[in-house]
C-alpha positions, 0 to 999 in steps of 0.5 A, a space after each residue: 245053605 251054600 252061599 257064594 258072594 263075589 266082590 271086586 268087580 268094576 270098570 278097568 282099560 285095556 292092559 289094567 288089572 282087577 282082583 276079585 273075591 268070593 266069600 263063600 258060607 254054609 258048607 266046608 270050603 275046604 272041601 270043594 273045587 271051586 272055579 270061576 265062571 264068567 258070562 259076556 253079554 248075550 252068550 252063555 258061560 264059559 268056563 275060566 279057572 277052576 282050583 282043587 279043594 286044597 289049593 294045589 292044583 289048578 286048571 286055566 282055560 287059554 283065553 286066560 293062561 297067563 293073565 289070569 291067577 285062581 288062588 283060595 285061602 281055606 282059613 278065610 272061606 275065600 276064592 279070589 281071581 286076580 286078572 291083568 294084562 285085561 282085555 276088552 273081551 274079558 268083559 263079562 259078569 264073573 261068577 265063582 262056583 262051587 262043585 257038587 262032589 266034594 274033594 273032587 280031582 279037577 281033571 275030571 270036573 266040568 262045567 255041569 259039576 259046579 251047581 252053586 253060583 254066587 250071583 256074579 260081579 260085573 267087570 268091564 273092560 273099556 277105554 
């Protein structure tokens, strides 16, 4: 049974950094994408970064470029986001995902392909 479980969320200021993880079990992380996905208060989700299985390849949607760092270690099973320079509209439930075909190029993965969520981390951003 895939299992995705995040951690590391909170409340931070504007301008403040968080890093979450996402530890993941019951299949070959190594062999996945994953991404992370994140869902504001009465909108649907929206897609945030997705890293290729190997860990060199990433993909950033613009409201992140630059502030946001997707990384992975395989030896861990763990996903991790780094996020600074936060904004009050970074506030969401963050979820990593896991994609449906396996060793997958990034390019051509979206949204519809990452069937497995973890069950999300609350980050807010406020003073």
């Amino acid at each position: 049974e895939v299992q995705l479980v995040e951690s590391g969320g909170g409340l931070v200021q504007p301008g403040g950094s968080l890093r979450l993880s996402c530890a993941a079990s019951g299949f070959t992380f190594s062999s996945y994408a994953m991404s992370w996905v994140r869902q504001a208060p009465g909108k649907g989700p929206e897609w945030v970064l997705t890293i290729n299985s190997g860990g060199g390849s990433t993909s950033y949607a613009d409201a992140v470029k630059g502030r946001f760092t997707i990384s992975r270690d395989n030896a861990k099973n763990t996903l991790y986001l780094q996020m600074n320079s936060l904004k009050p509209e970074d506030t969401a439930v963050y979820f990593c995902a896991k994609s449906t075909p396996p060793n997958a190029n990034i390019n051509y993965l979206s949204l519809g392909d990452f069937g497995s969520w973890g069950q999300g981390t609350q980050v807010t951003v406020s003073s």
